[in-house]
N, CA, C and O atoms as a GROMACS GRO file, in nm:
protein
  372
    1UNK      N    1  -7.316   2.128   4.454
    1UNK     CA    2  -7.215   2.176   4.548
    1UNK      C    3  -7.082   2.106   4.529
    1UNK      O    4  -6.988   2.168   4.579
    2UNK      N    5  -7.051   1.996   4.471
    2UNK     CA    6  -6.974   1.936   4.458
    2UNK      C    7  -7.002   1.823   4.349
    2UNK      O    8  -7.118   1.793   4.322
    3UNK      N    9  -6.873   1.747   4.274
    3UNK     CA   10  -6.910   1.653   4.179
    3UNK      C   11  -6.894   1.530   4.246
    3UNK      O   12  -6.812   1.502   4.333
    4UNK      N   13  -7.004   1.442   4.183
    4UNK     CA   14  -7.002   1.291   4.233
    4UNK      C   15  -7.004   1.191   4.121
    4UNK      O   16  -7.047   1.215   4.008
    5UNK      N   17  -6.956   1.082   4.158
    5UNK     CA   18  -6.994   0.958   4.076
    5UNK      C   19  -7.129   0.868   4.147
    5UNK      O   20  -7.175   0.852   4.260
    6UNK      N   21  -7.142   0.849   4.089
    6UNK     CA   22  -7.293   0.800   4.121
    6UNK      C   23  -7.250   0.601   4.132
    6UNK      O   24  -7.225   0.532   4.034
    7UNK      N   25  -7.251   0.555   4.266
    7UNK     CA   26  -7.178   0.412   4.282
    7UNK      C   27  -7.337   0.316   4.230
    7UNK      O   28  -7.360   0.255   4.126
    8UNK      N   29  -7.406   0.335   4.332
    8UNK     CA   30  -7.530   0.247   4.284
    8UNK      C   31  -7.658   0.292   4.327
    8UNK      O   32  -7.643   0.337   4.441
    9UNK      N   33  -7.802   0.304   4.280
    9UNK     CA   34  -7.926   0.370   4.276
    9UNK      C   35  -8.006   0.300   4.322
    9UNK      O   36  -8.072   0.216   4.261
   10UNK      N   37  -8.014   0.343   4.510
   10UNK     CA   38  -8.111   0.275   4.596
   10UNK      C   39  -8.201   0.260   4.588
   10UNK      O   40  -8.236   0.150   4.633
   11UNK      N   41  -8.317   0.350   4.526
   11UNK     CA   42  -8.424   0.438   4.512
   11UNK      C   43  -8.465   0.519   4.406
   11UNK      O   44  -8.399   0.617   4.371
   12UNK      N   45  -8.544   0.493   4.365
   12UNK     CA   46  -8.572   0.647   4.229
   12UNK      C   47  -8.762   0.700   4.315
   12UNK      O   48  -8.805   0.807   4.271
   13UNK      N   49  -8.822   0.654   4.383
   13UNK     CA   50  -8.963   0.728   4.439
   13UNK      C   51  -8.927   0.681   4.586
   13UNK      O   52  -8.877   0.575   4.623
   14UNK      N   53  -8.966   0.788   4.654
   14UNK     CA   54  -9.041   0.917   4.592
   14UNK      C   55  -8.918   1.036   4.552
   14UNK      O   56  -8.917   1.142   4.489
   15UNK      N   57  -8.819   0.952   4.629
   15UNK     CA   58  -8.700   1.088   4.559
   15UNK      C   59  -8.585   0.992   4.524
   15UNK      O   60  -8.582   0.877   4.567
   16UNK      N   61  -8.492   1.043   4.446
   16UNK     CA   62  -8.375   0.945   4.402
   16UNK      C   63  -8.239   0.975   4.514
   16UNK      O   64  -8.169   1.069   4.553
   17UNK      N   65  -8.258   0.799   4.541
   17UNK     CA   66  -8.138   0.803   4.643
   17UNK      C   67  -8.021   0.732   4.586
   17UNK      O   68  -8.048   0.639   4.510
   18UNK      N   69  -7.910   0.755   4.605
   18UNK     CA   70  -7.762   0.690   4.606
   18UNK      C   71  -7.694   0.662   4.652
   18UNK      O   72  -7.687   0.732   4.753
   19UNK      N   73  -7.563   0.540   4.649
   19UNK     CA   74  -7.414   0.564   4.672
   19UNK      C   75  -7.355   0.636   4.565
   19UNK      O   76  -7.374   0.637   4.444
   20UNK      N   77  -7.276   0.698   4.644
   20UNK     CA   78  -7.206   0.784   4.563
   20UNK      C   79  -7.085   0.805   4.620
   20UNK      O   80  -7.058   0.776   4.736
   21UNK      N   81  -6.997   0.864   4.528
   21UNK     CA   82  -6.867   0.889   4.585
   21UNK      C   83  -6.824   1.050   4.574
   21UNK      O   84  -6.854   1.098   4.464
   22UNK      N   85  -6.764   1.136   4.661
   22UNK     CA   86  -6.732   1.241   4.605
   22UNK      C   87  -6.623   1.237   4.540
   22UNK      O   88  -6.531   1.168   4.586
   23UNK      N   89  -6.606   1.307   4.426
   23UNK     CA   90  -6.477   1.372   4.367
   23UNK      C   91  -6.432   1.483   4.400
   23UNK      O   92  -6.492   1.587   4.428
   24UNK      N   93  -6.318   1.460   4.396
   24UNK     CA   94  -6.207   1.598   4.395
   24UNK      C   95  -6.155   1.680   4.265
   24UNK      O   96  -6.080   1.652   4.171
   25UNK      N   97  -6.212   1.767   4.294
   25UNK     CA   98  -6.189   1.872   4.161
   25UNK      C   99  -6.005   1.818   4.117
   25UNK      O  100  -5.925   1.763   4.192
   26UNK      N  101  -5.990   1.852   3.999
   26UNK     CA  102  -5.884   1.785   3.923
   26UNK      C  103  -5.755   1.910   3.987
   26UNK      O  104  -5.788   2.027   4.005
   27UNK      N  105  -5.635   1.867   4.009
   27UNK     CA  106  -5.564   1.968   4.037
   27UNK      C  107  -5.449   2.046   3.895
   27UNK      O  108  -5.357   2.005   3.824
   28UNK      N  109  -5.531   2.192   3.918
   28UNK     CA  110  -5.507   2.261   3.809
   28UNK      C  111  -5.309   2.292   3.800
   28UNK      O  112  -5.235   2.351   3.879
   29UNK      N  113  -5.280   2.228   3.681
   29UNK     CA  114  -5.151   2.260   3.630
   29UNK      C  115  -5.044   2.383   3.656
   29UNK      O  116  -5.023   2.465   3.566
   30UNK      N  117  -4.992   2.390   3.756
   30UNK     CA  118  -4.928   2.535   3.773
   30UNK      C  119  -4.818   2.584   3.708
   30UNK      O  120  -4.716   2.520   3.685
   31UNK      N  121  -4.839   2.691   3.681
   31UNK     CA  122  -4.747   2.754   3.562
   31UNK      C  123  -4.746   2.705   3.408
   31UNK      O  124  -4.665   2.750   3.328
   32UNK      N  125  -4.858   2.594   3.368
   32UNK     CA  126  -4.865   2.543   3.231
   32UNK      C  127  -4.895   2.673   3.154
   32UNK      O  128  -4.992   2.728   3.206
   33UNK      N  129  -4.853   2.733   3.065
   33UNK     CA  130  -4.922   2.846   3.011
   33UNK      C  131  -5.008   2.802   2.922
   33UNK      O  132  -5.087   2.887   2.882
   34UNK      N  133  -5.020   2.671   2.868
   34UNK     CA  134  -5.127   2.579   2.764
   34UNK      C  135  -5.236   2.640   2.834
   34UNK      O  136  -5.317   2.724   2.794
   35UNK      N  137  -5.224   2.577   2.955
   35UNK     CA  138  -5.391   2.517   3.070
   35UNK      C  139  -5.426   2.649   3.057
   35UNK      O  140  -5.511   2.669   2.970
   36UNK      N  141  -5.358   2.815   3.161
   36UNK     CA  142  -5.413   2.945   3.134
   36UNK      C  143  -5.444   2.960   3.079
   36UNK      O  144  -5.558   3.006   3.094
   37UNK      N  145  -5.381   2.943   2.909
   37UNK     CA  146  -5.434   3.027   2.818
   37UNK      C  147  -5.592   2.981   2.727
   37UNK      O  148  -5.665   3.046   2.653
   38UNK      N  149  -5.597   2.844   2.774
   38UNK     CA  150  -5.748   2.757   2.791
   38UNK      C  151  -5.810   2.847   2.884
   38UNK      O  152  -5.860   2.951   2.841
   39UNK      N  153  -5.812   2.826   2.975
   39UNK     CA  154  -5.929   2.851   3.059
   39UNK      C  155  -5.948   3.002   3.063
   39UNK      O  156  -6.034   3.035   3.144
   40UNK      N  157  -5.879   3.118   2.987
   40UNK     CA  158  -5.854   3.296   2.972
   40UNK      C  159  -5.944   3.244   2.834
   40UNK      O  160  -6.024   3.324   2.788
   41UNK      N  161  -5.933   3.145   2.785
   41UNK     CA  162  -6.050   3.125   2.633
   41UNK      C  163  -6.148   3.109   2.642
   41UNK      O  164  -6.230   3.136   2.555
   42UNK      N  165  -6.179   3.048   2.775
   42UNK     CA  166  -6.309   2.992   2.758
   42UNK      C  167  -6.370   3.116   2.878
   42UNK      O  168  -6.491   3.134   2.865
   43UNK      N  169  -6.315   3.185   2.971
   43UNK     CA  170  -6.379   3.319   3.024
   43UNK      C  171  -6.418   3.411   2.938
   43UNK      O  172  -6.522   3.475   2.947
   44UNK      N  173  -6.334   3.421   2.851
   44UNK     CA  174  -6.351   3.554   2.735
   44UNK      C  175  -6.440   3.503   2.628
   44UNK      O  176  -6.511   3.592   2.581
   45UNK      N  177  -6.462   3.346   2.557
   45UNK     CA  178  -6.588   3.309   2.500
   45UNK      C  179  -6.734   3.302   2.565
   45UNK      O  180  -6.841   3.276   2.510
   46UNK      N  181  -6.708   3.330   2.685
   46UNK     CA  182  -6.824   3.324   2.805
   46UNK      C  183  -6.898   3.407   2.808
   46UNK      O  184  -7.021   3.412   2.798
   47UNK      N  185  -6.749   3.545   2.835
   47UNK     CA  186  -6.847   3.668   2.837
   47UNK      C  187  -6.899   3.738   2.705
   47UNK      O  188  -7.009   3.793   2.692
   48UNK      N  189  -6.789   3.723   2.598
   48UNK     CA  190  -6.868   3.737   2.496
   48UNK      C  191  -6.994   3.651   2.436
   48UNK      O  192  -7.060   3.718   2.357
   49UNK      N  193  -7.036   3.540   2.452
   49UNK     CA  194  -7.155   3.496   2.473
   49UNK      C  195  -7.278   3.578   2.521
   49UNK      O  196  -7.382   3.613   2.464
   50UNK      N  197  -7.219   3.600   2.669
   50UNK     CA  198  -7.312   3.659   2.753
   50UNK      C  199  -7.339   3.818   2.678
   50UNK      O  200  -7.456   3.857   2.676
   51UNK      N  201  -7.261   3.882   2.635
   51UNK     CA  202  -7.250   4.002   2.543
   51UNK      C  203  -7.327   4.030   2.482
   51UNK      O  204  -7.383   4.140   2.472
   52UNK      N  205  -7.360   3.851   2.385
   52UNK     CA  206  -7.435   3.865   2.276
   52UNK      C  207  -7.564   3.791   2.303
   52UNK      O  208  -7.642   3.755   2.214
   53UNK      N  209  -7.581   3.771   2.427
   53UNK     CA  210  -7.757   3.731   2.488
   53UNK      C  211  -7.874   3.816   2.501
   53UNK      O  212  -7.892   3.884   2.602
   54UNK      N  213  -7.947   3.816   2.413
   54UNK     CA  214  -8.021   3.958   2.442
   54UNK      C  215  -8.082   3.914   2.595
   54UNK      O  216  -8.107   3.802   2.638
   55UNK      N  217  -8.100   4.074   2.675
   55UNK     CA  218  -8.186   4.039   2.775
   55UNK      C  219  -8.063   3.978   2.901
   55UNK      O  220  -8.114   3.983   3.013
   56UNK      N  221  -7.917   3.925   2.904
   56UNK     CA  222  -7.848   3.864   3.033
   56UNK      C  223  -7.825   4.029   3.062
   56UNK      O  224  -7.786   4.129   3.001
   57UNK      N  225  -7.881   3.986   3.208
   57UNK     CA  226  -7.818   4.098   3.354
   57UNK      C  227  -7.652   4.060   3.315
   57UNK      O  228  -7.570   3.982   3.266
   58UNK      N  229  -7.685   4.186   3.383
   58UNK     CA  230  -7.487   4.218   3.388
   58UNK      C  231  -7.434   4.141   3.498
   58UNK      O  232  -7.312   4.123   3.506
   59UNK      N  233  -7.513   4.096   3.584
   59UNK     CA  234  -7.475   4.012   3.724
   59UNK      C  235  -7.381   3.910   3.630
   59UNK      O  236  -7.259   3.927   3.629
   60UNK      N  237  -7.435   3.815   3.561
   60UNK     CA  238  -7.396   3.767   3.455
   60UNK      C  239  -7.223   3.734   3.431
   60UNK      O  240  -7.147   3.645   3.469
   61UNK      N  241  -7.212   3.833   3.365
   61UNK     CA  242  -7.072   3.894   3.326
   61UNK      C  243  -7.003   3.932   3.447
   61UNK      O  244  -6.882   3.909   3.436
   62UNK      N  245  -7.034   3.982   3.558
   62UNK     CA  246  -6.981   3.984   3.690
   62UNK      C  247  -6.929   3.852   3.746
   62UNK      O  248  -6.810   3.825   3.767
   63UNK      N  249  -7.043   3.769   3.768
   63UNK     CA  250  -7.002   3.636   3.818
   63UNK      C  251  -6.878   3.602   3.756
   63UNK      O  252  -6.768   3.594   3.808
   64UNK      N  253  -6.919   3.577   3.604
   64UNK     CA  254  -6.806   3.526   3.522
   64UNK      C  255  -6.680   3.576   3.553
   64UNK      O  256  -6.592   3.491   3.546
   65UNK      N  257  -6.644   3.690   3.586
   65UNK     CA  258  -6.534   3.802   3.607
   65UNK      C  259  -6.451   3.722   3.720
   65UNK      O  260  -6.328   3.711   3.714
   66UNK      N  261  -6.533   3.663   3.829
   66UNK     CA  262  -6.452   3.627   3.947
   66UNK      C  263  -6.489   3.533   4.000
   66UNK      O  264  -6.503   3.528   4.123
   67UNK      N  265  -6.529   3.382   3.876
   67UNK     CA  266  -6.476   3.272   3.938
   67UNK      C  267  -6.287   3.253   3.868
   67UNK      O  268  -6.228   3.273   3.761
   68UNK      N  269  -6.253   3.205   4.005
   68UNK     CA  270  -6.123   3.176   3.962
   68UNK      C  271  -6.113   2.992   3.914
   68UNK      O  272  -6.051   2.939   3.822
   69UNK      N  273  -6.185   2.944   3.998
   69UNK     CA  274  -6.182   2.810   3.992
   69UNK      C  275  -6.213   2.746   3.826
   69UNK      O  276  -6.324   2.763   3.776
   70UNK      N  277  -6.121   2.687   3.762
   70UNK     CA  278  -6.143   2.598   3.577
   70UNK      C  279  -6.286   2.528   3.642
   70UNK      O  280  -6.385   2.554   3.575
   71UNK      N  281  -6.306   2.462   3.736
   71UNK     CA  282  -6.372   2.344   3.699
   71UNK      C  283  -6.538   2.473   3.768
   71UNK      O  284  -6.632   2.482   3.689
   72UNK      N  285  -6.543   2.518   3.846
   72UNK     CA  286  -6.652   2.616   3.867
   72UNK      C  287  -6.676   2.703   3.766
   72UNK      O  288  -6.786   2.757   3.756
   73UNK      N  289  -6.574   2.728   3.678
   73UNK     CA  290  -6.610   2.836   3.554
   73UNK      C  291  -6.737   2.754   3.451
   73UNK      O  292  -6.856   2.764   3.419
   74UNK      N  293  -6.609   2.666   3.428
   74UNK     CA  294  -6.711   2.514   3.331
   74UNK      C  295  -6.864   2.443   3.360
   74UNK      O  296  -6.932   2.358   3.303
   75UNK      N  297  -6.877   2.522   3.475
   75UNK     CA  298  -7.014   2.446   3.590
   75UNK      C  299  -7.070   2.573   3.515
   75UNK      O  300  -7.121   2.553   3.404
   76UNK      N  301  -7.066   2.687   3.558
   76UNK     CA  302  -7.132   2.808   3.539
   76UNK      C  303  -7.182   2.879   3.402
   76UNK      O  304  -7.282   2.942   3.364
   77UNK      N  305  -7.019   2.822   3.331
   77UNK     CA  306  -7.103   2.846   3.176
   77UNK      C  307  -7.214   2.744   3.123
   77UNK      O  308  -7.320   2.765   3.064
   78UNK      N  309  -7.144   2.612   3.172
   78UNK     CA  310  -7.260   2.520   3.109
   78UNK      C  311  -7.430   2.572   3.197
   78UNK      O  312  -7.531   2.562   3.127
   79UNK      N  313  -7.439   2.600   3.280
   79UNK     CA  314  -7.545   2.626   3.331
   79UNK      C  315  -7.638   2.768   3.293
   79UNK      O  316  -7.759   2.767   3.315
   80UNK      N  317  -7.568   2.893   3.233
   80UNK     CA  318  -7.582   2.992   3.177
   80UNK      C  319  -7.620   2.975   3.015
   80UNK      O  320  -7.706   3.037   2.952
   81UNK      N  321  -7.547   2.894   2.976
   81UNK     CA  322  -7.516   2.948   2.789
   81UNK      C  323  -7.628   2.831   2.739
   81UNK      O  324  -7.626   2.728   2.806
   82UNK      N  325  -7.720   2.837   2.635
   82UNK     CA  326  -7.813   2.793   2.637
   82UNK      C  327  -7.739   2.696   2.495
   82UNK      O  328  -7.682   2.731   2.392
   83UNK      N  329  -7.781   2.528   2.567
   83UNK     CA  330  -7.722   2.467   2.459
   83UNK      C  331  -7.801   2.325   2.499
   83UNK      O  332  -7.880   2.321   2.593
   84UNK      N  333  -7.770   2.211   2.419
   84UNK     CA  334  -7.853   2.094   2.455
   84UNK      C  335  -7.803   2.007   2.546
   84UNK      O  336  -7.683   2.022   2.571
   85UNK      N  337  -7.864   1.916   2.606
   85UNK     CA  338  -7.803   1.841   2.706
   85UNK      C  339  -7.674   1.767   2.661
   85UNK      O  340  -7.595   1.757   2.755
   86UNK      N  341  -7.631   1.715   2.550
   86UNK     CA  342  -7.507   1.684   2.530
   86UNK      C  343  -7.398   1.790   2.502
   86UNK      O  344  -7.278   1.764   2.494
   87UNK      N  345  -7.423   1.844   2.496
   87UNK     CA  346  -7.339   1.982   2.509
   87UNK      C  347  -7.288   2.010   2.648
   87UNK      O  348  -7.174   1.978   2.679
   88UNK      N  349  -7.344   2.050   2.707
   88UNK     CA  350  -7.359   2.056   2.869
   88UNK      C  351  -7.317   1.988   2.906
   88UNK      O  352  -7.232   2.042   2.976
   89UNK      N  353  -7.303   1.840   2.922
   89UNK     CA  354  -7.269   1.737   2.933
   89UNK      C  355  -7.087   1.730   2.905
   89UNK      O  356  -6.994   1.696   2.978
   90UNK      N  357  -7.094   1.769   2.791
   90UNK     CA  358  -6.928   1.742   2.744
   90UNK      C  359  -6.847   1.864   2.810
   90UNK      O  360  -6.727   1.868   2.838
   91UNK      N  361  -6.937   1.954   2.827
   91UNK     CA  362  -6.821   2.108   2.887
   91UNK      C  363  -6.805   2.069   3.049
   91UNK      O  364  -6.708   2.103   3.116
   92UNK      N  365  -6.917   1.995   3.098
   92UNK     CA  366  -6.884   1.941   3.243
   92UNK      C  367  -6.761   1.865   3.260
   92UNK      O  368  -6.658   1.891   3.322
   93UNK      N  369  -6.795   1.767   3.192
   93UNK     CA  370  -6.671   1.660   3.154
   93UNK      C  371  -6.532   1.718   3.148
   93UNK      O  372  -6.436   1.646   3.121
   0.00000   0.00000   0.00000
């Protein structure tokens, strides 16, 4: 639901507890046409991905259509597009 830093690890059994801190999504650059024309790259590598998945629902390609948010797009592909945990990892980042 939101990103955290993880301060220090109270607990790992029976469930993992923390301090933590929330973060604030990064505030997106207005009017940079660099930053747009990033994040119009990485929607349109998304859905063409999703294009070429055999078997993704079209829900899929919908979602993708209308997040507006950079840092929720980046959540959604990494969670969709099938890749290894360091991968995932760096597109979060």
């Amino acid at each position: 639901l939101r990103r955290i830093a993880v301060r220090k690890v109270l607990q790992e059994q029976p469930y993992l507890m923390a301090e933590v801190d929330v973060l604030s999504p990064p505030p997106v650059p207005a009017g940079d046409k660099e930053w747009e024309a990033t994040v119009q790259n990485l929607r349109d590598s998304g859905g063409r991905l999703i294009e070429l998945t055999p078997d993704a629902p079209e829900e899929l390609r919908v979602a993708l259509l209308n997040i507006d948010e950079p840092g929720a797009l980046a959540d959604f592909l990494a969670g969709v597009v099938n890749m290894d945990l360091a991968q995932r990892q760096e597109v979060l980042e």
